[in-house]
N, C-alpha and C positions, 0 to 999 in steps of 0.2 A: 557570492550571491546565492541564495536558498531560494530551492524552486519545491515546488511540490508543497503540499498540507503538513501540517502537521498534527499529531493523532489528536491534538485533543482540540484543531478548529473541526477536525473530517468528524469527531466523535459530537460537537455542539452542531453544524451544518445537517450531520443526517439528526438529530434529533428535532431541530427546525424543521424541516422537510414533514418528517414524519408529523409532526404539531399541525402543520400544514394542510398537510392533506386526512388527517383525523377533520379538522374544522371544516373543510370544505367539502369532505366529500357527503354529510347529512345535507349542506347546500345544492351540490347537483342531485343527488336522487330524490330531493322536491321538485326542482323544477323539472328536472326531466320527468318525472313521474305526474305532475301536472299539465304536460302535452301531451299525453299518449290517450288513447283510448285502453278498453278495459283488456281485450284481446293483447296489444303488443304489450301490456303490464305481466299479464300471464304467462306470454312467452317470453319474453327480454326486458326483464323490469330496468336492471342495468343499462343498457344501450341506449343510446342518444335516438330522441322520437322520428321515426319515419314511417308515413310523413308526420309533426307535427299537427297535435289536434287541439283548438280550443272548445271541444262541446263539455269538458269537465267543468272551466271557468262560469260559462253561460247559465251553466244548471247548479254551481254551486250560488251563486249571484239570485238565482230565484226559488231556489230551494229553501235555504236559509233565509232570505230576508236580507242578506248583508248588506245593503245601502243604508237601510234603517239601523242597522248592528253599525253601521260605520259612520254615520250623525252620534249615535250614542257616543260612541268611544272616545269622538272628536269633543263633545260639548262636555265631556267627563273629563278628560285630558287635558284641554286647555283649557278648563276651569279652575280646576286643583292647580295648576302649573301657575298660573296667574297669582291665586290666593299665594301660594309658595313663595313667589318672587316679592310681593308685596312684603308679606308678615316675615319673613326672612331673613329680606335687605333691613327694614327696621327693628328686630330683634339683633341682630348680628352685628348694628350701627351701635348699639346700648352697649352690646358684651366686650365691644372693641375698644368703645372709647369712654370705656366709666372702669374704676380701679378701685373696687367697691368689695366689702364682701360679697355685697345680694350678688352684683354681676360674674363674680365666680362661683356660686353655688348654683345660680343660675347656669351657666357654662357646663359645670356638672351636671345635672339632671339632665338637658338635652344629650351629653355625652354616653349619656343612662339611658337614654330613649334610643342612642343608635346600637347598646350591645343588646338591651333586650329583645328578643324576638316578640312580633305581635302576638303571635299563635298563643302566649300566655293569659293573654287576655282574651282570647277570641271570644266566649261565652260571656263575662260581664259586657265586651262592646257591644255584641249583639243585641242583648238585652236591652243595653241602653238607648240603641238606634231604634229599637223597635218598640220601646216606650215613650221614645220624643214622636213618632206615627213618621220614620224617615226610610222605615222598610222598603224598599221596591221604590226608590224616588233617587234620580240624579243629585238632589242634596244631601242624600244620606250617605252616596258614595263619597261626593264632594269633600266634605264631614271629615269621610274618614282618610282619606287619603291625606286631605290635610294637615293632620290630627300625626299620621303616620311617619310622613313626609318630613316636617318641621324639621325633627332633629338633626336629619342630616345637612339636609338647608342650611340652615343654620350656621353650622359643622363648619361647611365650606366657605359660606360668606365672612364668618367672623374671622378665622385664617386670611384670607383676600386680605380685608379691610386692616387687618393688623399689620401688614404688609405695605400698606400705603401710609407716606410720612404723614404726622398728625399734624406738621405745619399746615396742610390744603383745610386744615377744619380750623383751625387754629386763625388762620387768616380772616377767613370766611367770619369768624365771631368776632375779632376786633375791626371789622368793619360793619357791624350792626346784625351781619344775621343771624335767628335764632338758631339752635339744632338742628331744627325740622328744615329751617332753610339750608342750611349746611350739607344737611343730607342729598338733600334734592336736588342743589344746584351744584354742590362739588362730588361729593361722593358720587353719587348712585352714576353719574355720565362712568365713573371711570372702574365701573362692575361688570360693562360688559363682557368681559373674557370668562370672568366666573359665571354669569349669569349665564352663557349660553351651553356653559358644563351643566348646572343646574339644571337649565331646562331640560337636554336631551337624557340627561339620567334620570329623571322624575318622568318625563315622558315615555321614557324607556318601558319604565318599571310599571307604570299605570297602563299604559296601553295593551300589553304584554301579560298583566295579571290576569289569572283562571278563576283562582281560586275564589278569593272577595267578591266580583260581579255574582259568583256561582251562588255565594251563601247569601248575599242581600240582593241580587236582582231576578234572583231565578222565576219566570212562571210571571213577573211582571210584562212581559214584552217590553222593557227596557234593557235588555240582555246587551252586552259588550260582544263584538267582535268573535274573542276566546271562546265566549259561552257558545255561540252561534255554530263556530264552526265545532266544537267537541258534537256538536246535535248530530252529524254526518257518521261518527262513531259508530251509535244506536243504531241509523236509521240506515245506512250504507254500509256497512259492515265492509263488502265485498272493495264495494268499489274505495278503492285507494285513491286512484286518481281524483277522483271528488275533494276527495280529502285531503289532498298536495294541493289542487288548487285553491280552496279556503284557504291554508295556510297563504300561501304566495299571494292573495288578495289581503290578507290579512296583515302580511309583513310590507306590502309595498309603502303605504304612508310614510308609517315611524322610518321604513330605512330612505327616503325622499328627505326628510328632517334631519336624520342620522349625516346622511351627506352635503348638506346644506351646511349644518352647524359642526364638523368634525372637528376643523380647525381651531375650533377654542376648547374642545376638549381636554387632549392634555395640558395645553397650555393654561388656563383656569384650573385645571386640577389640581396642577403639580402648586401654583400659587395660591389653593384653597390650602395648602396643607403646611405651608411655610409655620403661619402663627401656631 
């Protein structure tokens, strides 16, 4: 009987470890750095707060405006997230169950949409948000993220769907229902596993973005979250703790969501990626 490690589980275990504590330790010196006041930051940024203070939270919360940054982000988020799921599940219903040219060249392009990077287009999108008059307006964000988002959606729903036997649609039409009914009444009930991958990765991604709010809502007072708290940057230099607390107000939501919905994570991912 063998006891003891052997070099190459002790060589994968400390490199775990190490991964470990690279990922968590930017997690505590937020949160610790968002209880302390300015003084214990100066002297012991590191060390755990004694005593713990919340006057960072209180004044980033009225400083910024974040209630109003946190209506924004929420009616941006769950807007796009919604449109996503929608135009999604019925594009991804097409590319699944039609054996078409159009529906493979279709399948193509959105696969096109997910290697290209936005930033290629960022000057014509702009333009164009800013000639339909969508500048500085939660539909223009909407727009875009939609517009952004699709591919991968997509991506992932039509994988699912290729994965469920086509007898459940198959049935559903030789007993009178149309596609549309098909969809609604067999499919889409049995998406939830991907749907709720879908949502927290679109959610993820949108709540989370800097940069986009930055170049289409700046100076609106519709500003996101991200926008709100970079403002503390500029105007608190000093104060760090202001600025761990933003963040940790900032992350509490999405990771409330994030933990709510984990469970279908991999499991919707790993069967977005089957077909």
């Amino acid at each position: 009987m063998r006891t003891g490690y052997r070099p190459r589980t002790l060589v994968r275990e400390v490199v775990m470890i190490a991964a470990a504590v690279a990922f968590l330790f930017p997690v505590y010196a937020l949160v610790t750095l968002a209880f302390k006041d300015p003084e214990q930051i100066a002297n012991k940024p590191l060390s755990l707060p004694d005593p713990p203070s919340v006057g960072s939270f209180s004044k980033a919360w009225q400083s910024a405006a974040l209630g109003s940054a946190l209506l924004n982000s929420t009616l941006i988020t769950v807007s796009s997230v919604l449109i996503l799921i929608v135009l999604g599940t019925l594009a991804a219903y097409f590319l699944a169950r039609t054996a078409s040219r159009l529906s493979y060249s279709l399948y193509i392009l959105f696969l096109v949409g997910i290697i290209l990077p936005f930033q290629l287009g960022m000057i014509p999108l702009y333009q164009v948000v800013n000639n339909l008059g969508l500048l500085g307006t939660y539909q223009g964000m909407i727009l875009f993220y939609t517009g952004i988002q699709l591919p991968f959606t997509v991506f992932l729903y039509t994988g699912f769907i290729r994965s469920l036997p086509a007898d459940y649609t198959n049935a559903a039409l030789i007993d009178g229902a149309s596609h549309l009914q098909a969809f609604g009444y067999v499919i889409f009930p049995l998406l939830r596993p991907i749907t709720g991958t879908v949502l927290i990765l679109n959610a993820v991604h949108i709540w989370n973005d800097f940069f986009t709010p930055l170049l289409y809502l700046g100076g609106s007072g519709r500003e996101t979250v991200p926008v709100r708290v970079f403002a503390f940057v500029n105007e608190y230099t000093s104060d760090y703790g202001l600025v761990a607390a933003g963040l940790v107000l900032a992350a509490l939501p999405i990771l409330v969501v994030f933990l709510i919905l984990q469970r279908y994570v991999i499991r919707g991912f790993s069967s977005g990626l089957k077909g």
